[in-house]
N, C-alpha and C positions, 0 to 999 in steps of 0.2 A: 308334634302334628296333631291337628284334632279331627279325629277317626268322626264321618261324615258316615260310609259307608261301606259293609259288611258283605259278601259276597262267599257263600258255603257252599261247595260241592261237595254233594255226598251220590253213591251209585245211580241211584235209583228215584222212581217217584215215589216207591211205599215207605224208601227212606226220609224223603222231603217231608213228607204226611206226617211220620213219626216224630221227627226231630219238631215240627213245628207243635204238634201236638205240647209234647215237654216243654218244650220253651216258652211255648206261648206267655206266662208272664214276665219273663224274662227279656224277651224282647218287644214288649211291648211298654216296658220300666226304658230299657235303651232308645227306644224310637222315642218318649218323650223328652229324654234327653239329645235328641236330634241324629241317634246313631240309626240306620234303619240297617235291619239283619236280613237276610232272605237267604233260603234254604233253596237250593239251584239240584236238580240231578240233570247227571251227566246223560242217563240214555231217556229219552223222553218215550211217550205213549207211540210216536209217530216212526220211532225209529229201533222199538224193542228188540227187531229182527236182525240178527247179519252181525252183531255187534259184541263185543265183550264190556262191560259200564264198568267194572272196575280196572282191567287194561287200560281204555278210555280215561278213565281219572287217573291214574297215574301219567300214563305218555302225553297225553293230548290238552290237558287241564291245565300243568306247569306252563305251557307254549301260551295258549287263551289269560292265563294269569300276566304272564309279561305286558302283553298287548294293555289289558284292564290296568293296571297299577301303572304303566305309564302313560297311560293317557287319560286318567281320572285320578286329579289329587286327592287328597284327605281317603281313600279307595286302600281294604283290604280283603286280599283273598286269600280262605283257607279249603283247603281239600283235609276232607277224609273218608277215606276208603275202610273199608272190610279188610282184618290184616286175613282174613281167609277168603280164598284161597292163596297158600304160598305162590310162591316164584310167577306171580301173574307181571306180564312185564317188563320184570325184570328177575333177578335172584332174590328170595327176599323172606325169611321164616320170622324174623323177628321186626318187633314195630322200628328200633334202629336202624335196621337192612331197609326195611321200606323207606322211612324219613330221608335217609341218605340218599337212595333213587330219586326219589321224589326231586328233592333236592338239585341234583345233578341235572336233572331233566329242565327245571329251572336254569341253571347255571348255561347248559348248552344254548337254550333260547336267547339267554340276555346275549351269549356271545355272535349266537349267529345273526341278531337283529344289531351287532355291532354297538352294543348298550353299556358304557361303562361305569353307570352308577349302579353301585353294589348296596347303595341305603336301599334298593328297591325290593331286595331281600328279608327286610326287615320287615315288612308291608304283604310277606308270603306265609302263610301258617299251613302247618302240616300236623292232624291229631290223625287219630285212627280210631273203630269199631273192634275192640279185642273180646272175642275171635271176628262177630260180625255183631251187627246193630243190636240182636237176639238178647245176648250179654244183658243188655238196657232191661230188655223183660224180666229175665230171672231176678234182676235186681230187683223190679217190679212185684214182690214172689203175692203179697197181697190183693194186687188188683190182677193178677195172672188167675190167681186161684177165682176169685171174683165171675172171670169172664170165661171160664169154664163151670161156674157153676156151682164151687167147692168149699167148704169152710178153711179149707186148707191141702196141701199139697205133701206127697211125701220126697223127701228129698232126694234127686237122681240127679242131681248135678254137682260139681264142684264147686266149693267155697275157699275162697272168694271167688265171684264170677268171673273174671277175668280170666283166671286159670285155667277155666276149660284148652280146649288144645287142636289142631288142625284136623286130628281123628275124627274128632266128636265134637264141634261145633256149637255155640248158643241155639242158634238155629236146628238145626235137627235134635236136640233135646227138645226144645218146644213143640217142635214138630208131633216129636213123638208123647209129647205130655196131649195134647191136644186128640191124637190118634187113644190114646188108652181113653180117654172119658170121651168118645165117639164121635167126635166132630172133626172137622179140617183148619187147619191153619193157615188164614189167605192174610199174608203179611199186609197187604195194603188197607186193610179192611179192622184186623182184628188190633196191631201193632199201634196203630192210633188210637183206636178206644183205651185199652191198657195203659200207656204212658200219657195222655190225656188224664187220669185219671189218680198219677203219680207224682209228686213234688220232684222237680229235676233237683234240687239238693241232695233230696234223699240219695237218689239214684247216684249221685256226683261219689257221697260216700261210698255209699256201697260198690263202685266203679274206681274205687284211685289211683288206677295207673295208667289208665288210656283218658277217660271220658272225663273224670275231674280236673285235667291239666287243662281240656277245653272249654268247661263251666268257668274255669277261674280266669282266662284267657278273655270271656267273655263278660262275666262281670269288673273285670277290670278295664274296661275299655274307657 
């Protein structure tokens, strides 16, 4: 099948912002090859309130997925959530335990819409943000330093990034890297400049166990 178009849901808009930032040559190499990508979040500007956007992308995203993939050929869709917070959802501490949900959430859709080609499966991708999108920054650690200010950073987080953990989050390390040299960390604002700023390769290494399965997912399209 020759993959036409690309469909990413990720939480948020300051994730959309983000993701698009890195990628930008990346899918803009794909769109001249005819694939086009688009970075979708799930809770939009209009509806921030009342809502959970990673609940949302889990439960309600698989069901929206069915619908897209069968009714537009050459059409894939991939979700990726924050694996933090745990058990949003469903039960779920590790990226397995969520892919499985995920999954299953899928599964139940195709059953109830009475759907029994299971190639449609193949056309559903599921990566993940380990712990959350943050991760991408620390990996970032020179243009972080950058846009604080700093010739460099002392190190307060774990190596490799991915390892941080549900306690202590990508995110509230930056949080609080941003709080010690006096300014505020406003994801949608700062999180683009930063990885804008970063070769998504790099990051893909420094990131191999969530984030680089989904660069490669993607250049290999």
């Amino acid at each position: 099948m020759k993959v036409e178009k690309v469909e990413i849901y990720v939480e948020s808009p300051s994730d959309k912002l983000a993701m698009e930032a890195l990628l930008r040559p990346l899918i803009e190499v794909k769109l001249q090859q005819g694939i086009k990508i688009e970075c979708i979040p799930t809770k939009g500007k209009n509806n921030d309130r009342g809502g959970d956007a990673k609940k949302d992308l889990l439960t309600k995203i698989p069901i929206k997925a069915v619908n897209i993939i069968n009714n537009i050929p050459n059409s894939i869709v991939v979700v990726i959530p924050d694996l933090y917070p745990k058990n949003k959802g469903f039960p779920h501490e590790t990226f397995l335990e969520l892919e499985q949900g995920i999954f299953n959430k899928f599964q139940e859709a195709l059953q109830s819409k009475r759907i029994n080609d299971h190639r449609l499966q193949q056309r559903f991708k599921v990566f993940c943000f380990k712990h959350d999108l943050e991760s991408l920054i620390l990996a970032a650690e020179t243009q972080l330093s950058s846009r604080i200010g700093m010739n460099t950073l002392p190190q307060t987080w774990t190596i490799p990034v991915e390892d941080q953990n549900h306690d202590l989050p990508p995110k509230r390390i930056v949080e609080e890297i941003f709080k010690k040299y006096g300014k505020n960390y406003k994801e949608s604002v700062d999180a683009p400049i930063i990885l804008a700023n970063a070769r998504y390769q790099d990051i893909a290494e420094l990131c191999p166990q969530a984030f680089k399965p989904f660069i490669q997912f993607l250049e290999n399209l």
